[in-house]
Structures are given as structure tokens and as C-alpha cells.
PyMOL CGO cylinders between C-alpha atoms (Angstrom):
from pymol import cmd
from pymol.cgo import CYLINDER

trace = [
    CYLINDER, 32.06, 37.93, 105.47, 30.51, 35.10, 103.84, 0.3, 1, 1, 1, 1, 1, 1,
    CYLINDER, 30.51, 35.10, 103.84, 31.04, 33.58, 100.57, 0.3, 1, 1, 1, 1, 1, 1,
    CYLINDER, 31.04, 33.58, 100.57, 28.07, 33.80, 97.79, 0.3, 1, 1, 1, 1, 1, 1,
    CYLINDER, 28.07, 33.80, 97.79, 27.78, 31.85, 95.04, 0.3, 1, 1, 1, 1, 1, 1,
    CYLINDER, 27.78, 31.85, 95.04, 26.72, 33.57, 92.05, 0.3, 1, 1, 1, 1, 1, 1,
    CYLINDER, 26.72, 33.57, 92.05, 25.15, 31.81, 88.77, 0.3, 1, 1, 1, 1, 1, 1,
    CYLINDER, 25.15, 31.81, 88.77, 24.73, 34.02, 86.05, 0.3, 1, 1, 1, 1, 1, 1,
    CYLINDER, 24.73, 34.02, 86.05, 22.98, 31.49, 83.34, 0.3, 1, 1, 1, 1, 1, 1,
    CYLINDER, 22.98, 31.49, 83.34, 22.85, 34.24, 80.82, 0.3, 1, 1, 1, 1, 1, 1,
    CYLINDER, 22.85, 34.24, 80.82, 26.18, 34.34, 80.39, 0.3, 1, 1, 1, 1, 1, 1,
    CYLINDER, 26.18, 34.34, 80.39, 27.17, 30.90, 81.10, 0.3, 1, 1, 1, 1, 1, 1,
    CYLINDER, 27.17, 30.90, 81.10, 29.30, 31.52, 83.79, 0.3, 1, 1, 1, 1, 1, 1,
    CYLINDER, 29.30, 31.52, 83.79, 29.44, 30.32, 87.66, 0.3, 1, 1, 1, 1, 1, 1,
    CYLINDER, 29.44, 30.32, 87.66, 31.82, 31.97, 89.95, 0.3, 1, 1, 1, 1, 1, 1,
    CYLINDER, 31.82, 31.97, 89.95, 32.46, 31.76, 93.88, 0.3, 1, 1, 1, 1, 1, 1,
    CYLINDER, 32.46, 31.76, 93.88, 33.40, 35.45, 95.76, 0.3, 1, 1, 1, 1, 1, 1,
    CYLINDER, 33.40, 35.45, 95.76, 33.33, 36.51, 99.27, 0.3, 1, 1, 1, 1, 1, 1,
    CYLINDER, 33.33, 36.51, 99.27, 30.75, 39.55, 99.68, 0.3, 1, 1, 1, 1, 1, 1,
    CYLINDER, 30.75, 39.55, 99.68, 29.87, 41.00, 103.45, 0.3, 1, 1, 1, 1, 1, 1,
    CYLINDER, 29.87, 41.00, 103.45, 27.01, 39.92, 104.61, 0.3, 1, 1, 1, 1, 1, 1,
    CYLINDER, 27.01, 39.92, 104.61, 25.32, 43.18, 103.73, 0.3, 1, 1, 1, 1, 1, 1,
    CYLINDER, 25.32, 43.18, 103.73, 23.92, 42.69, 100.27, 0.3, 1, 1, 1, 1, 1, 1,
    CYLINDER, 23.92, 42.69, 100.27, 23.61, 45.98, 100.27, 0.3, 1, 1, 1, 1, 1, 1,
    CYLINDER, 23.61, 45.98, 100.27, 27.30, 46.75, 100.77, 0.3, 1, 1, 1, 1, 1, 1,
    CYLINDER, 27.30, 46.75, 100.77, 29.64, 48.07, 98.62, 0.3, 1, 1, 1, 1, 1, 1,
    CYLINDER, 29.64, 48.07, 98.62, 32.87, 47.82, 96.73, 0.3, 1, 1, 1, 1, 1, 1,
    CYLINDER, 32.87, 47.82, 96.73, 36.39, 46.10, 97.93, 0.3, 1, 1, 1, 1, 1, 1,
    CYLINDER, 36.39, 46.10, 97.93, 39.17, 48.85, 98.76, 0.3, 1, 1, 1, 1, 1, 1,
    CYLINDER, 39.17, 48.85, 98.76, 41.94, 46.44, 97.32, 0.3, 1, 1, 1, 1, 1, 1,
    CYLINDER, 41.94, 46.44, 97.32, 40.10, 45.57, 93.81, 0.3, 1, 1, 1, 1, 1, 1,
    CYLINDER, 40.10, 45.57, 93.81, 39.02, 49.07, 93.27, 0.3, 1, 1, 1, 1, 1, 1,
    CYLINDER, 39.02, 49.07, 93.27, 43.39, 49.83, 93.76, 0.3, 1, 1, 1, 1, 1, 1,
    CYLINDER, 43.39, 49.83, 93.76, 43.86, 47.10, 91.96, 0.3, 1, 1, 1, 1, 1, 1,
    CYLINDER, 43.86, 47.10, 91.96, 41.94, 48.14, 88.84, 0.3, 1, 1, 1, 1, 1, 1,
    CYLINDER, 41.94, 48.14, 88.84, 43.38, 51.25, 89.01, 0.3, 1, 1, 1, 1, 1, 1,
    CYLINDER, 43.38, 51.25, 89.01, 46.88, 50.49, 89.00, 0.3, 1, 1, 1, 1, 1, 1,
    CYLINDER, 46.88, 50.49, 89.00, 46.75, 47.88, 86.51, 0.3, 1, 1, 1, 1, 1, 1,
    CYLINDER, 46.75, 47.88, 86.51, 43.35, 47.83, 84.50, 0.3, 1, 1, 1, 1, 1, 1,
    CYLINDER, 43.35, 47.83, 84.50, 43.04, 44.41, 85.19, 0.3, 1, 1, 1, 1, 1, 1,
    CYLINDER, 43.04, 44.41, 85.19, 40.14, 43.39, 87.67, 0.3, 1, 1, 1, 1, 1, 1,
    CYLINDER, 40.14, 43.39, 87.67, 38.07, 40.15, 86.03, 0.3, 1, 1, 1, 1, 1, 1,
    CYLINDER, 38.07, 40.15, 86.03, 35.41, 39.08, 88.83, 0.3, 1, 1, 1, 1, 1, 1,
    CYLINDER, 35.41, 39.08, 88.83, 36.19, 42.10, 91.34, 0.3, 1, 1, 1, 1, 1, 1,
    CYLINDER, 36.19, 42.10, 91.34, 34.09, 43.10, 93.29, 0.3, 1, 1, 1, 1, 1, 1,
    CYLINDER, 34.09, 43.10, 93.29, 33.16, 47.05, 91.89, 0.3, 1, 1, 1, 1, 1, 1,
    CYLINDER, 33.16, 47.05, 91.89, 30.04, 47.22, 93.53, 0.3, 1, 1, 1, 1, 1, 1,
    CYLINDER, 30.04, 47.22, 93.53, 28.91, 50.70, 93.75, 0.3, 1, 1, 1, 1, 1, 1,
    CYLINDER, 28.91, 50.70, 93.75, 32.50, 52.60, 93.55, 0.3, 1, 1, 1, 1, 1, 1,
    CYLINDER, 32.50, 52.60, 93.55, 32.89, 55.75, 92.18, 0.3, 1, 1, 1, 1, 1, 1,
    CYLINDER, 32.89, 55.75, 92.18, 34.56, 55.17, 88.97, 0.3, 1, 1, 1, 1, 1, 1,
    CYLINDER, 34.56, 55.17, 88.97, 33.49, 58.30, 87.02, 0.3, 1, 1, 1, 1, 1, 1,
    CYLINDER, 33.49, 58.30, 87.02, 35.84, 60.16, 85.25, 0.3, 1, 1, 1, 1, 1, 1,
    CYLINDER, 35.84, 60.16, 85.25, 38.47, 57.45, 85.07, 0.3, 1, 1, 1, 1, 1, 1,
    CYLINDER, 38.47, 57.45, 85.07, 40.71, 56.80, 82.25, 0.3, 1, 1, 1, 1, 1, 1,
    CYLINDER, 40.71, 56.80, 82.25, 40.52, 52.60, 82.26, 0.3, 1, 1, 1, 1, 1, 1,
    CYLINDER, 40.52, 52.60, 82.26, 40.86, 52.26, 78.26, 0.3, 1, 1, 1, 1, 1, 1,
    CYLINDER, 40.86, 52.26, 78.26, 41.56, 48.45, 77.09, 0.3, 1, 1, 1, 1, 1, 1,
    CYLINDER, 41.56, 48.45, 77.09, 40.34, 47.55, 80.68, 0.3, 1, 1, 1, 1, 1, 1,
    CYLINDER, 40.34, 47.55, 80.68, 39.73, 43.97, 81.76, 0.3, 1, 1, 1, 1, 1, 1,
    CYLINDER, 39.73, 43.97, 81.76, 36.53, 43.58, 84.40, 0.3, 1, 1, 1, 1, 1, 1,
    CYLINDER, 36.53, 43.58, 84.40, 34.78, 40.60, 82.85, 0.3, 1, 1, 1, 1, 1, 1,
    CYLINDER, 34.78, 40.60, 82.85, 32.88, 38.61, 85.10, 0.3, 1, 1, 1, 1, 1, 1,
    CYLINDER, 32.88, 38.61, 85.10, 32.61, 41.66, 87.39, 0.3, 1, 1, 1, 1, 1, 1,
    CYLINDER, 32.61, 41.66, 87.39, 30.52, 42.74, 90.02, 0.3, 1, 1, 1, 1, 1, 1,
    CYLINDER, 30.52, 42.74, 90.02, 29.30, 46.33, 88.85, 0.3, 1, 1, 1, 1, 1, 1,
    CYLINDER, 29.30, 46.33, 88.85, 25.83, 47.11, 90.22, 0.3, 1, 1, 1, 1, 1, 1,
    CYLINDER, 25.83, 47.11, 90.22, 25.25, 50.66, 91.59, 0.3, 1, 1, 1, 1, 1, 1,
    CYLINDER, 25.25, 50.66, 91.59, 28.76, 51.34, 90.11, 0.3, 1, 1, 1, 1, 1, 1,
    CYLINDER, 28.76, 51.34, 90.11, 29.11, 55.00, 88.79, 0.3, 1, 1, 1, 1, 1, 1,
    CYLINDER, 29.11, 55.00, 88.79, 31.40, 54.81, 85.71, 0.3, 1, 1, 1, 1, 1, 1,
    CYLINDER, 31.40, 54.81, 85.71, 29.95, 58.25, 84.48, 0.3, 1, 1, 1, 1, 1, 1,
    CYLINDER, 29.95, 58.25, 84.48, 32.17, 60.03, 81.68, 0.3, 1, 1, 1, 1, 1, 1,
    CYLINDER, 32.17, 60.03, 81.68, 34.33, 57.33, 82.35, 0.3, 1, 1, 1, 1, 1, 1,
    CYLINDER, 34.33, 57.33, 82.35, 37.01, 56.24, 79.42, 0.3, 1, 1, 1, 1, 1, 1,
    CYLINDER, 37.01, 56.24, 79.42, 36.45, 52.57, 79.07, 0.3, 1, 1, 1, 1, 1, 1,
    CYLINDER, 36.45, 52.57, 79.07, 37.61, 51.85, 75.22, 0.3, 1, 1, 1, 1, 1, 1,
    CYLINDER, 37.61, 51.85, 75.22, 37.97, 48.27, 73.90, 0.3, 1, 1, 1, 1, 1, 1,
    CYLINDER, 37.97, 48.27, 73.90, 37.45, 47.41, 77.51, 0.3, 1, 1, 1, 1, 1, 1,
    CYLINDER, 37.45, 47.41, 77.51, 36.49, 43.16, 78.49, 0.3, 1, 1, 1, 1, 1, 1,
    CYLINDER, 36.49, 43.16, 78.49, 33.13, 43.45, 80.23, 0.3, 1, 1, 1, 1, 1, 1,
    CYLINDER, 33.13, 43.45, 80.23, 31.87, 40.10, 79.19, 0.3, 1, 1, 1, 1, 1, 1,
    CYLINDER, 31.87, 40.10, 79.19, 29.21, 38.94, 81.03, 0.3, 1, 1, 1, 1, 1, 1,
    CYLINDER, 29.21, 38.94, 81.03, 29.98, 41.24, 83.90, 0.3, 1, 1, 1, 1, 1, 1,
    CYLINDER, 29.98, 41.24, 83.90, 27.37, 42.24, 86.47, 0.3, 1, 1, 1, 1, 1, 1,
    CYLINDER, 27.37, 42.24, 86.47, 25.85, 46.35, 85.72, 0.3, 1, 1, 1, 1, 1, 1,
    CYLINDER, 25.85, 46.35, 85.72, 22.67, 46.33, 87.23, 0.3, 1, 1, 1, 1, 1, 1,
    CYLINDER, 22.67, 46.33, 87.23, 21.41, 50.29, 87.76, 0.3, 1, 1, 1, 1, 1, 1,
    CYLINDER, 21.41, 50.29, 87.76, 25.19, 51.26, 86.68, 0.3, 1, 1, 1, 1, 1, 1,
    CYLINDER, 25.19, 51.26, 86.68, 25.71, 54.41, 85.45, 0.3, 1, 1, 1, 1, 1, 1,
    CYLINDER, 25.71, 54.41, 85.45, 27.00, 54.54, 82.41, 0.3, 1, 1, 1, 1, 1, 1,
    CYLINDER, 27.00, 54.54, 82.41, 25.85, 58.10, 81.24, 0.3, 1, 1, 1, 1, 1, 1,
    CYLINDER, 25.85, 58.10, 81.24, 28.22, 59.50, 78.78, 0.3, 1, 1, 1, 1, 1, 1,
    CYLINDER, 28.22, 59.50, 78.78, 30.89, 56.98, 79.41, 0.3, 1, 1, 1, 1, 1, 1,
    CYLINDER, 30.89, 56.98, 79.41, 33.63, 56.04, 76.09, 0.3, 1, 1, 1, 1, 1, 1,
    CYLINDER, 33.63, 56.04, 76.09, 32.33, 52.34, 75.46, 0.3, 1, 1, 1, 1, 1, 1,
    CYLINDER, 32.33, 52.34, 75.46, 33.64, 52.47, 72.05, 0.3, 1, 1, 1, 1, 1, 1,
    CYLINDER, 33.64, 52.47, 72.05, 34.43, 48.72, 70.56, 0.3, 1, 1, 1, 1, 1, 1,
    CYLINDER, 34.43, 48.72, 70.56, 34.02, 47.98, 74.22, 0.3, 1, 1, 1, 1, 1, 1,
    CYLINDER, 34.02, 47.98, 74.22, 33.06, 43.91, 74.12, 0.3, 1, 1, 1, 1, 1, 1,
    CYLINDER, 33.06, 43.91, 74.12, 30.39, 43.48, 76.24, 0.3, 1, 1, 1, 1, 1, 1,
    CYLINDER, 30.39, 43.48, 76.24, 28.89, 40.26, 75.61, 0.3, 1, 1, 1, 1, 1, 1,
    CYLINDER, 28.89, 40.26, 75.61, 26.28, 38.85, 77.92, 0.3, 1, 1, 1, 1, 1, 1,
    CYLINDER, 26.28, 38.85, 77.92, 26.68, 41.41, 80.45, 0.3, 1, 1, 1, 1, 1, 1,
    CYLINDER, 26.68, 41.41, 80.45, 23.43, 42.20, 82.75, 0.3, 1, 1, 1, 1, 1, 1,
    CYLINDER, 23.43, 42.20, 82.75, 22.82, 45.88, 82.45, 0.3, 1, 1, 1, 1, 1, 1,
    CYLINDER, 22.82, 45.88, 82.45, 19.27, 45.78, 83.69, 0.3, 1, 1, 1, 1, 1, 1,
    CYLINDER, 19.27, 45.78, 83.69, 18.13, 49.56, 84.91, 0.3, 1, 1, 1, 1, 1, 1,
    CYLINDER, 18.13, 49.56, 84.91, 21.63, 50.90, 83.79, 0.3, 1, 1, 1, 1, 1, 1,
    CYLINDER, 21.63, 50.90, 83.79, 21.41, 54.08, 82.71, 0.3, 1, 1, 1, 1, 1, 1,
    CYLINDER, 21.41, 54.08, 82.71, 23.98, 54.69, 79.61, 0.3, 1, 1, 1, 1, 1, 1,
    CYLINDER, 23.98, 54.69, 79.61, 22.34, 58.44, 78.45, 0.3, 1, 1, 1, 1, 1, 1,
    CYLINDER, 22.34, 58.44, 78.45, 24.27, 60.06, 76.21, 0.3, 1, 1, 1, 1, 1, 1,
    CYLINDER, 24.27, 60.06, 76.21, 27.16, 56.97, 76.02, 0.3, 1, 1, 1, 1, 1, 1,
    CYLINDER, 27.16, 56.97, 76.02, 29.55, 56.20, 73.30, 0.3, 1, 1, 1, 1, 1, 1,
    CYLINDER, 29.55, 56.20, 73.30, 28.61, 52.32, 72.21, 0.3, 1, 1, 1, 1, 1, 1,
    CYLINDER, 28.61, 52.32, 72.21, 30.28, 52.92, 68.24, 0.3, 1, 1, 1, 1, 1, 1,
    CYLINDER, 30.28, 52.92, 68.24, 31.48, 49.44, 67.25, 0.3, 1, 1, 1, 1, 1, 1,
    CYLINDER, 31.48, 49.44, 67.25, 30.67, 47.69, 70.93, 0.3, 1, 1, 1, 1, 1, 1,
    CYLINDER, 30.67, 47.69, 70.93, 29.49, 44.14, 71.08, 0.3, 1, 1, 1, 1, 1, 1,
    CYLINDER, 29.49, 44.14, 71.08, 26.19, 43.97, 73.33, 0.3, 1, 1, 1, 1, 1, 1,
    CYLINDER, 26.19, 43.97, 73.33, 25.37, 40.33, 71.92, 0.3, 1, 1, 1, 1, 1, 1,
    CYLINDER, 25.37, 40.33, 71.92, 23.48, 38.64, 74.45, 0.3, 1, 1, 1, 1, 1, 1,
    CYLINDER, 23.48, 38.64, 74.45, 23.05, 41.07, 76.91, 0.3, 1, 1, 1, 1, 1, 1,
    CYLINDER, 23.05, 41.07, 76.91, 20.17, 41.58, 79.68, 0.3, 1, 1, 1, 1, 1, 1,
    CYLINDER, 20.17, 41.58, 79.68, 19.48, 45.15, 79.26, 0.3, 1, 1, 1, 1, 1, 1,
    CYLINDER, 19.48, 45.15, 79.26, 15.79, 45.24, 80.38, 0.3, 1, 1, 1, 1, 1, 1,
    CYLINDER, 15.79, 45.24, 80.38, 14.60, 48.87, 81.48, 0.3, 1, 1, 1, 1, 1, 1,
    CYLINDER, 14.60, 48.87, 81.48, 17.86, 50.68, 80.05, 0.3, 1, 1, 1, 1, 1, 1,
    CYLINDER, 17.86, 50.68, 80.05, 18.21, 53.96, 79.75, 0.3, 1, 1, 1, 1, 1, 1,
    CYLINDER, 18.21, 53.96, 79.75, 19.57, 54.29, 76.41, 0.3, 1, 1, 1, 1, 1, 1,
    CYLINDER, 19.57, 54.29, 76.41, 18.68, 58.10, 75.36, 0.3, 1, 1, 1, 1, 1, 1,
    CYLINDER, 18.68, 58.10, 75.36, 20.70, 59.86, 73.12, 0.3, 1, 1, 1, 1, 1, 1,
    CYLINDER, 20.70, 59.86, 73.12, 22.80, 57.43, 72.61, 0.3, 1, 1, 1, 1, 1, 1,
    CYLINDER, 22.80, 57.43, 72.61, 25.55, 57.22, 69.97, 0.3, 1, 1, 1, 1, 1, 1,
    CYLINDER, 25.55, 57.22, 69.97, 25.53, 53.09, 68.83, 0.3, 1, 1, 1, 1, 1, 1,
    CYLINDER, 25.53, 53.09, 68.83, 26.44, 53.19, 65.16, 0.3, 1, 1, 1, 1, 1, 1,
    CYLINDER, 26.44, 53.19, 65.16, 27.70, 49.88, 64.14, 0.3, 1, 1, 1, 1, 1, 1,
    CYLINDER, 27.70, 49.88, 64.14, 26.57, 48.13, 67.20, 0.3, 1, 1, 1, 1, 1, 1,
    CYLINDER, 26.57, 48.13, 67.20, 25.78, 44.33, 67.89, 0.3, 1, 1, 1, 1, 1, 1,
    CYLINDER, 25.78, 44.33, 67.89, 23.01, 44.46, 69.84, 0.3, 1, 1, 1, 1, 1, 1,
    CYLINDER, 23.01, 44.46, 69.84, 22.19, 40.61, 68.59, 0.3, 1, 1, 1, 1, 1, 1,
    CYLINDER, 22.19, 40.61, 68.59, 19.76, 38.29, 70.57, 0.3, 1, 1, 1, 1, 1, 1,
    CYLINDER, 19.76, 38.29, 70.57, 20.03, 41.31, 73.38, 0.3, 1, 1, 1, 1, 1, 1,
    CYLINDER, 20.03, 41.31, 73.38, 17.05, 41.69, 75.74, 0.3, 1, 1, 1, 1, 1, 1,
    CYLINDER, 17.05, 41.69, 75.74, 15.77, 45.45, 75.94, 0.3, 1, 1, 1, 1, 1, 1,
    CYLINDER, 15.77, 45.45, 75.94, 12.41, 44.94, 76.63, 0.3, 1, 1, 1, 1, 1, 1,
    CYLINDER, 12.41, 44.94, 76.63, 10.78, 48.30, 78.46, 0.3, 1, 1, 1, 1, 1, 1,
    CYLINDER, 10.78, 48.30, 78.46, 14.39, 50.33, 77.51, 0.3, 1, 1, 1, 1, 1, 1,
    CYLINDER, 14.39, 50.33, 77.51, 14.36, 53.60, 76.67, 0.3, 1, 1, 1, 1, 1, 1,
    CYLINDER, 14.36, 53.60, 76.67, 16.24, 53.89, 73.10, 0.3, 1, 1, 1, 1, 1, 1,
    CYLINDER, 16.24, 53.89, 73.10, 14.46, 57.55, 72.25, 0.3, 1, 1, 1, 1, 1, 1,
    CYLINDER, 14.46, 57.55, 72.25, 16.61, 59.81, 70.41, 0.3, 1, 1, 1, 1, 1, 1,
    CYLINDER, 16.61, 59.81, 70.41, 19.50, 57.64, 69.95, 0.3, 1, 1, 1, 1, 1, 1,
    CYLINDER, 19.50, 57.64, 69.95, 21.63, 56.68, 66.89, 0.3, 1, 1, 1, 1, 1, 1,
    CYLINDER, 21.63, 56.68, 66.89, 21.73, 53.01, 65.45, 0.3, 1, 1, 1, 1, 1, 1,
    CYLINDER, 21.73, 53.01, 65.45, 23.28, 53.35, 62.37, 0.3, 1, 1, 1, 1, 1, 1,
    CYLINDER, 23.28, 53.35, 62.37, 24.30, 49.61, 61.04, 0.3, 1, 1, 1, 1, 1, 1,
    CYLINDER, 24.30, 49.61, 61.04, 23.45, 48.28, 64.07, 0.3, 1, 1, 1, 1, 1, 1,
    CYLINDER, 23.45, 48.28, 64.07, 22.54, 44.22, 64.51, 0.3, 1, 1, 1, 1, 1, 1,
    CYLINDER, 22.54, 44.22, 64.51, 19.42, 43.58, 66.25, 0.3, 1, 1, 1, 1, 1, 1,
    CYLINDER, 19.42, 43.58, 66.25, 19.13, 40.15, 65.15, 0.3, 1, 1, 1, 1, 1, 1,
    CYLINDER, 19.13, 40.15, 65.15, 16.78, 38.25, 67.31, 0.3, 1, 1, 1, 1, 1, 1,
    CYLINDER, 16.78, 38.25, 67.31, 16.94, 41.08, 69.60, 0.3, 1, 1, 1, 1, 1, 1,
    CYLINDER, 16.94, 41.08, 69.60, 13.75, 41.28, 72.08, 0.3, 1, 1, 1, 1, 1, 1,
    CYLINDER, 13.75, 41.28, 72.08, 12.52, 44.98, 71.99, 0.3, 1, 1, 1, 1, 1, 1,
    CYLINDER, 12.52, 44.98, 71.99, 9.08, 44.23, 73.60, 0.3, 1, 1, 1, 1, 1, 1,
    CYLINDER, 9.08, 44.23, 73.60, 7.50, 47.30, 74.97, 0.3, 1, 1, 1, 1, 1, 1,
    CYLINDER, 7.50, 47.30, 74.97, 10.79, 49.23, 74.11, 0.3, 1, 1, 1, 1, 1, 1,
    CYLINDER, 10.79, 49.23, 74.11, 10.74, 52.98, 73.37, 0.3, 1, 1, 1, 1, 1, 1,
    CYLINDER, 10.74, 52.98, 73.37, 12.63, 54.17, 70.07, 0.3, 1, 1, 1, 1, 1, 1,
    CYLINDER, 12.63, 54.17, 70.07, 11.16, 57.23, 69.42, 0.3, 1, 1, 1, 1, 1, 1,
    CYLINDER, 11.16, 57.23, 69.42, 13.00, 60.23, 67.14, 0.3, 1, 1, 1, 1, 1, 1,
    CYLINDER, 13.00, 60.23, 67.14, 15.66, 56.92, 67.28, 0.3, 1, 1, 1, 1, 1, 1,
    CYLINDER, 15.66, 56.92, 67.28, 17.98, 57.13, 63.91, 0.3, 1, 1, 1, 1, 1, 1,
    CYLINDER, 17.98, 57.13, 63.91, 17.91, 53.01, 62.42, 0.3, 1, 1, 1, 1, 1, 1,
    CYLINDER, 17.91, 53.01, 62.42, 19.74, 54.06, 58.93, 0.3, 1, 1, 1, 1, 1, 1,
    CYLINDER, 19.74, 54.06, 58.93, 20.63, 50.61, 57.94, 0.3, 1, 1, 1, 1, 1, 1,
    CYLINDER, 20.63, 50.61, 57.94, 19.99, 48.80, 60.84, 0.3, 1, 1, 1, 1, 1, 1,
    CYLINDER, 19.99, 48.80, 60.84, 18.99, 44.72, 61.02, 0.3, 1, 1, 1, 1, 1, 1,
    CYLINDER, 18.99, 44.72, 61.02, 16.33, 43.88, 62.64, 0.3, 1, 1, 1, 1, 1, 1,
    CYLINDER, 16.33, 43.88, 62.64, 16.11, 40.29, 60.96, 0.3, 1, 1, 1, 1, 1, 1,
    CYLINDER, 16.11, 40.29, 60.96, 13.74, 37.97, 63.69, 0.3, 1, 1, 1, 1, 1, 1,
    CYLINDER, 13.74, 37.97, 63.69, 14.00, 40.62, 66.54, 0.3, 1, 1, 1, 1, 1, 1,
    CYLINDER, 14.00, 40.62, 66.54, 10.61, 40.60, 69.04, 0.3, 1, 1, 1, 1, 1, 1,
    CYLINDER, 10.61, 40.60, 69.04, 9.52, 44.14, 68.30, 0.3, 1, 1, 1, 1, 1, 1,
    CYLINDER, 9.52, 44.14, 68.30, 5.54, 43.94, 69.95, 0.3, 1, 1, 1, 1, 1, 1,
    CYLINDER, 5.54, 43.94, 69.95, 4.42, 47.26, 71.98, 0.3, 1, 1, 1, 1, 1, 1,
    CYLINDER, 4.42, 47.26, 71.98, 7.91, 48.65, 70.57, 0.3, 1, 1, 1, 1, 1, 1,
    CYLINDER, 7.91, 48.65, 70.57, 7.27, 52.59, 69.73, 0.3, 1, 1, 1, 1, 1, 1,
    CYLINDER, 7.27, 52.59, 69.73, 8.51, 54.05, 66.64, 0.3, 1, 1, 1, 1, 1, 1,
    CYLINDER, 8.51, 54.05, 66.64, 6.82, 56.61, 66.32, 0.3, 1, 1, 1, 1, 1, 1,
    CYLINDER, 6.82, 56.61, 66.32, 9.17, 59.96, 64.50, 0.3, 1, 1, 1, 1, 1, 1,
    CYLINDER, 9.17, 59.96, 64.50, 12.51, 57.16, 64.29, 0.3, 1, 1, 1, 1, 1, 1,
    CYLINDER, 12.51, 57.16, 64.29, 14.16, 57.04, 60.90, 0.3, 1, 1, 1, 1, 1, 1,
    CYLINDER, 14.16, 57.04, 60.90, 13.98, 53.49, 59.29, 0.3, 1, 1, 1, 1, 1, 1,
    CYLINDER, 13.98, 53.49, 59.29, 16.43, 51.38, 57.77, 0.3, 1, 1, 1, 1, 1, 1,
    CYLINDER, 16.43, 51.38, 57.77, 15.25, 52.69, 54.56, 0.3, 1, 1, 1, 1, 1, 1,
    CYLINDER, 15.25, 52.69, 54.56, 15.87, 56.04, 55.09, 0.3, 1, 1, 1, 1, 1, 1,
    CYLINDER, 15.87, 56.04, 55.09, 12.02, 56.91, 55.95, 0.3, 1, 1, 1, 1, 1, 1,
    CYLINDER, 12.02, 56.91, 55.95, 10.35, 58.42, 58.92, 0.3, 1, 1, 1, 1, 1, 1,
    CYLINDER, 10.35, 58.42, 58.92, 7.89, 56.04, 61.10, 0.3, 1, 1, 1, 1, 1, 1,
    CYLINDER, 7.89, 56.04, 61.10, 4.76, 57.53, 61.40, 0.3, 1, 1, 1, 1, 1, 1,
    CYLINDER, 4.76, 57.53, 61.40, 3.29, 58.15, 65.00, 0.3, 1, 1, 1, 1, 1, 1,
    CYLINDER, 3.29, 58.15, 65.00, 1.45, 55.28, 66.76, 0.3, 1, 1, 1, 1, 1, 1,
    CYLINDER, 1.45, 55.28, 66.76, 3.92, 52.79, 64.51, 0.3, 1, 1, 1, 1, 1, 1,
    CYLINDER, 3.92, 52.79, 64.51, 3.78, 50.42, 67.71, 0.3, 1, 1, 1, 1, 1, 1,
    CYLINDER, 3.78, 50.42, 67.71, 5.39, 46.95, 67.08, 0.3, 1, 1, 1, 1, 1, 1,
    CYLINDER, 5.39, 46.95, 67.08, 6.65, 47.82, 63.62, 0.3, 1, 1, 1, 1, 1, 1,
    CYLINDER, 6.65, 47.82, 63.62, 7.44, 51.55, 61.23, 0.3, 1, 1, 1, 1, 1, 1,
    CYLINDER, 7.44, 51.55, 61.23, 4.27, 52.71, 60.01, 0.3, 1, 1, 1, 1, 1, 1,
    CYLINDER, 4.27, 52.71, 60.01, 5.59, 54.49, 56.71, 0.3, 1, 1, 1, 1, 1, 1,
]
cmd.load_cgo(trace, "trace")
């Protein structure tokens, strides 16, 4: 075992955890038990466990190490994942309802078909998401990056994407009812067939803004 040093300067955090020398390793038996038992796991080491299914509602894994982690269909309501680590999670149709999520990295994390209603995204790294079909009425998605993500199909009723970057981004057939997209980075972004915040369609080829 050694002991890594991780800096995560998105979320403004440093932390110090032993990880086997394998980066390619996964989880810790005891903090997957631990998690289990008591819902409380901030900076454990998840990596790659098999969390699908679980019931974890009001959860606390901020600061976590979550990469490769399948938390499919998982129940993870009003859960604290602030700035925790999800790169290439899965996340597909997992209950992240008013989940606060603030700063986490969620690069390549594949939340198809997920439950975001209400959840707090604010600063997250989300780059190359999978984001399809996904239900995110009411959503702070403010000053997130999800550049290259894959919002087709999805619902963003309400939602803030304030200074959001959506560079390259796909939002086809996307539903923005409402939404605020006040400053956000929206060149290459597709909306071709998404319904606007005024209640109109996008034409196809709108690329980088709604062609009405």
C-alpha cells in the first residue's frame, strides 16, 4: 500500500488516503461495510464496488473516491456527494433526487435515464456525460462543465445553467421549458428538435444557440 495524495482543485479540496499500489485496483472491503451499515462514508474509498440496487437515501460520501463505481438503480436521495470523485460511474437510473452534488467530477459517468429533480450539480466536471433521458427538472447545473455530454432527450425544466460550459454538448429532442441559460458557453452545442425556454421547438442545425 502506499499513500496518494489527491488534489482535486475543482472542488477546493486536498485530502491524503492510502490506495494499493495498483491504480487500477478497486474498492476497500471495510468502507464499502461501513457505508452500508451506517450511510456514512465521506472520503472512502468506493472505487469500482458494486453498489447497484442499494437503498443509501440521505447518504454521506462527500469527498469520495467513486470511479468505475456501479451505483445503477441505486436509491441515493438527498445524499452529500460534494465534490466526490465519479469518473465513468454508473449512475444509470439511479434516485439522485435533491441529491447535493456540488463540485463533484463525473467525467464519462453515465447517468441514462437518472432521477436529478431538485439536485445541486453547481460546479461540477461532467465532461463527456451520458445524460440521456434524463429527468433534471429544477436542477442547478450552474457554472457546471458538460462540454461533449450527451443531454439528448432529457428533461430540464427550470433548470440553472448559469455560466454553464455546454461546448460541443448534444441536447437534442432535450425539453428546456423555463430553463436559464444566462452567460452559459453554448458554441458547437446541438439543439436541434429541443423545446426552448419559451415554449418553442429549435429548428435542426440550431448549433450554438435555438434556431426558432
Amino acid at each position: 500500500m502506499i499513500a496518494l495524495l489527491i488534489y482535486f482543485f475543482m472542488g477546493g479540496f486536498v485530502f491524503a488516503q492510502n490506495f494499493p499500489e495498483d491504480p487500477h485496483t478497486s474498492y476497500f472491503p471495510d468502507h464499502v461495510q461501513r457505508l452500508i451499515k451506517t450511510r456514512f462514508c465521506p472520503k472512502c474509498n468506493l472505487m469500482a464496488a458494486d453498489l447497484s440496487g442499494l437503498k443509501l437515501n440521505n447518504c454521506v460520501m462527500s469527498k469520495a473516491i467513486l470511479s468505475r463505481t456501479n451505483l445503477s438503480w441505486s436509491h441515493l436521495k438527498r445524499c452529500k456527494l460534494q465534490h466526490a470523485i465519479l469518473e465513468a460511474a454508473n449512475l444509470s437510473w439511479a434516485d439522485l433526487q435533491s441529491t447535493e452534488m456540488e463540485g463533484a467530477f463525473l467525467k464519462k459517468a453515465d447517468l441514462q435515464f437518472s432521477n436529478l429533480y431538485l439536485a445541486n450539480l453547481s460546479g461540477a466536471f461532467m465532461a463527456f456525460s451520458d445524460l440521456q433521458q434524463v429527468k433534471a427538472n429544477e436542477t442547478n447545473f450552474k457554472t457546471a462543465n458538460l462540454s461533449h455530454a450527451n443531454l439528448s432527450g432529457g428533461s430540464f425544466k427550470n433548470s440553472n445553467f448559469q455560466k454553464a460550459n455546454l461546448k460541443n454538448s448534444n441536447l437534442k429532442d432535450a425539453v428546456f421549458l423555463g430553463a436559464d441559460f444566462e452567460e452559459a458557453f453554448l458554441q458547437g452545442a446541438d439543439f436541434s428538435g429541443a423545446l426552448w425556454v419559451n415554449g418553442k421547438y429549435c429548428q435542426s442545425g440550431s448549433i450554438g444557440k435555438c434556431i426558432q
